[in-house]
C-alpha positions as CSV (number, residue, x, y, z in Angstrom):
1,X,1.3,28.6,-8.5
2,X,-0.2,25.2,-10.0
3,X,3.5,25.8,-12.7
4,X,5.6,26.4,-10.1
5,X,4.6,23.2,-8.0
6,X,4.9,21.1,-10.9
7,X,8.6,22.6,-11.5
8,X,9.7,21.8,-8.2
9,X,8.3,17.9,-8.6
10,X,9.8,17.7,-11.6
11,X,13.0,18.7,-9.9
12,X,12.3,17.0,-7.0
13,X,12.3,13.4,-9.9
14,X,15.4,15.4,-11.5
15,X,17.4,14.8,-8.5
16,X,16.3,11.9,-7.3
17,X,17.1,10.5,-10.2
18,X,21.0,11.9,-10.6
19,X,21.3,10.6,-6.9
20,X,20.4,7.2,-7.8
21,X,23.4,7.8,-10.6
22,X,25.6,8.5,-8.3
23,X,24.8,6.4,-5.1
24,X,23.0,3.1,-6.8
25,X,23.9,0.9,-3.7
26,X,22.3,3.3,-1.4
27,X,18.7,2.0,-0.5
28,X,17.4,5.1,1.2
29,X,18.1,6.9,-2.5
30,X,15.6,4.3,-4.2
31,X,13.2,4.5,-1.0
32,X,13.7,8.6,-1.9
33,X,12.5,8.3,-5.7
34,X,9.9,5.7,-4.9
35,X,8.1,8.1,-2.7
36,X,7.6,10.5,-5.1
37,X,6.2,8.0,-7.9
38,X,4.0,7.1,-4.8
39,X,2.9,10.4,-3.8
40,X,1.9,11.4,-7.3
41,X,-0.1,8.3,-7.4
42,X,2.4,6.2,-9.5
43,X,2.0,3.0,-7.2
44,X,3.8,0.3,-9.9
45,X,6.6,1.9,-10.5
46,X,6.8,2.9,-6.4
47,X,6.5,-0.4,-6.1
48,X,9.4,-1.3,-8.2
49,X,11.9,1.2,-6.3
50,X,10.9,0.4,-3.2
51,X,12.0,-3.0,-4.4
52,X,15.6,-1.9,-5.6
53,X,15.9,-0.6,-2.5
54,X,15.1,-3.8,-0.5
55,X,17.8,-5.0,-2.9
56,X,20.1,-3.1,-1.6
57,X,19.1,-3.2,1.9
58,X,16.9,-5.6,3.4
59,X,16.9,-4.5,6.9
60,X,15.9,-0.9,5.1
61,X,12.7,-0.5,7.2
62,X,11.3,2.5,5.0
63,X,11.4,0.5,2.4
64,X,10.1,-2.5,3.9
65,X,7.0,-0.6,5.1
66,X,6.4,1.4,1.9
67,X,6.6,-1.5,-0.3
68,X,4.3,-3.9,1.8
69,X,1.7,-0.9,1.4
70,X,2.5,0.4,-1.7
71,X,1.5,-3.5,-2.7
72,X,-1.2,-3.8,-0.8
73,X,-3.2,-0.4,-1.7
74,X,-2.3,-1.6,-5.6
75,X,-4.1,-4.9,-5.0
76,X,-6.9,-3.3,-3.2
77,X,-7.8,-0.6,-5.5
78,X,-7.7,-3.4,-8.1
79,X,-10.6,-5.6,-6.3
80,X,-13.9,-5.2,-5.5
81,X,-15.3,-5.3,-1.7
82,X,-16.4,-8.8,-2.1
83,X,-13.4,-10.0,-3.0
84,X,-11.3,-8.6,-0.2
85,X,-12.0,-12.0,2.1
86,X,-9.3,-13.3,-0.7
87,X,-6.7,-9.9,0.0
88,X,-2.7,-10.8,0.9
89,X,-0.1,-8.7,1.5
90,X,2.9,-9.9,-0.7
91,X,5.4,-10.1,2.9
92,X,8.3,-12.3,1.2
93,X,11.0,-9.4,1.5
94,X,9.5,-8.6,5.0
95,X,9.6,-12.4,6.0
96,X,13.3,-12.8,4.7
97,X,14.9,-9.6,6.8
98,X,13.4,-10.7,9.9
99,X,15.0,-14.3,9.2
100,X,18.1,-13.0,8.3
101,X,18.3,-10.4,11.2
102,X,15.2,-9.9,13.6
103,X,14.4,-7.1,15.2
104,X,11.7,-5.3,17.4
105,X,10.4,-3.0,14.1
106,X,10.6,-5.5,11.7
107,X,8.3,-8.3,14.4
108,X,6.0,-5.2,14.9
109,X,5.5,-4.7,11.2
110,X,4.6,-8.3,10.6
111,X,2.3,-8.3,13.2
112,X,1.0,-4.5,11.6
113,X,0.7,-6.9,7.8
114,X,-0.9,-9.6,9.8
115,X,-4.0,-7.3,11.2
116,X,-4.4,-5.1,8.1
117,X,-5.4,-8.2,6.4
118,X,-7.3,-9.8,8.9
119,X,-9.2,-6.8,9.4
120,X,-9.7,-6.3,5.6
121,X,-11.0,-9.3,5.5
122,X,-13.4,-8.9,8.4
123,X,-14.6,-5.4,6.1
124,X,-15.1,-7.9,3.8
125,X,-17.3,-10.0,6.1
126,X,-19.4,-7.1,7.3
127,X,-19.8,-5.9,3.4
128,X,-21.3,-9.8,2.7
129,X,-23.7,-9.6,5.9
130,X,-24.7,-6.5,5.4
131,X,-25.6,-7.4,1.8
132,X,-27.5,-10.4,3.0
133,X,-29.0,-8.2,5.6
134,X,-30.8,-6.3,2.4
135,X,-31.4,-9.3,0.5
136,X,-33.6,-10.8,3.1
137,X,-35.2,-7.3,5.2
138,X,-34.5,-4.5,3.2
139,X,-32.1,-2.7,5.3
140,X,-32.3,1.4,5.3
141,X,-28.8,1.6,4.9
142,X,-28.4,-0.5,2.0
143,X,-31.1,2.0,0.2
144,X,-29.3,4.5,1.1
145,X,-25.9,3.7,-0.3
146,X,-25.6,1.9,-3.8
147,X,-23.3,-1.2,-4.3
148,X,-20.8,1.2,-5.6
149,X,-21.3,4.0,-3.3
150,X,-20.6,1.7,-0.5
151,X,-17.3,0.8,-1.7
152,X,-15.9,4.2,-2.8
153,X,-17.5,5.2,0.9
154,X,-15.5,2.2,2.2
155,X,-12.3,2.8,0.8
156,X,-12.2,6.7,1.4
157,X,-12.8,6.0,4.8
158,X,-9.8,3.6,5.2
């Protein structure tokens, strides 16, 4: 079973990659291959297609929303919960459609960008005063849940 699921990915890459071949203007192609990378946990180098195919197509709104997140869940995994207060989502590509041609989706998804980090940065917040919370009366929580079991708890939830 486990072979046969790994033969059709790799089929799934095989194609993806002869379409890009043949259609290299076409942005839904790249937002195509850069799923996969994505979905079998290759965030960098989803990243990087999502960004050929905002290359190709700016007002591509798979690949703006896909490369906003793919961005941000690489920076997050890459920081610790008391650094998210510092977290940005990289929206230069997102910012530049909507100037160039605005629209309903593309407004709504920089209002989406705006919240997730404002509300990442509240989690960030409630992380420091709950930390000071144990610090000064020995909250049950906080014994309950190490520093590191907080933030894999954290980040599993969201």
């Amino acid at each position: 079973m486990l072979q046969t699921a790994n033969g059709q990915i790799q089929e799934a890459f095989t194609h993806a990659e002869q379409a890009a071949q043949w259609m290299p203007d076409s942005a839904k192609v790249w937002v195509q291959w850069g799923s996969l990378f994505q979905n079998t946990g290759d965030i960098p180098k989803a990243k990087e297609l999502f960004l050929k195919a905002l290359r190709r197509d700016t007002q591509n709104l798979d690949a703006q929303i896909l490369y906003l997140f793919s961005g941000f869940y690489e920076q997050m995994s890459q920081m610790s919960l008391e650094q998210f207060p510092n977290i940005q989502i990289d929206a230069q590509y997102l910012e530049a459609a909507y100037a160039q041609k605005p629209s309903r989706p593309l407004e709504n998804l920089r209002y989406a960008a705006q919240l997730l980090e404002i509300f990442y940065r509240a989690l960030a917040q409630l992380y420091l005063y709950l930390d000071e919370a144990d610090s000064s009366a020995s909250n049950s929580l906080q014994k309950l849940l190490s520093n590191d079991a907080r933030l894999t708890a954290i980040k599993r939830f969201f």
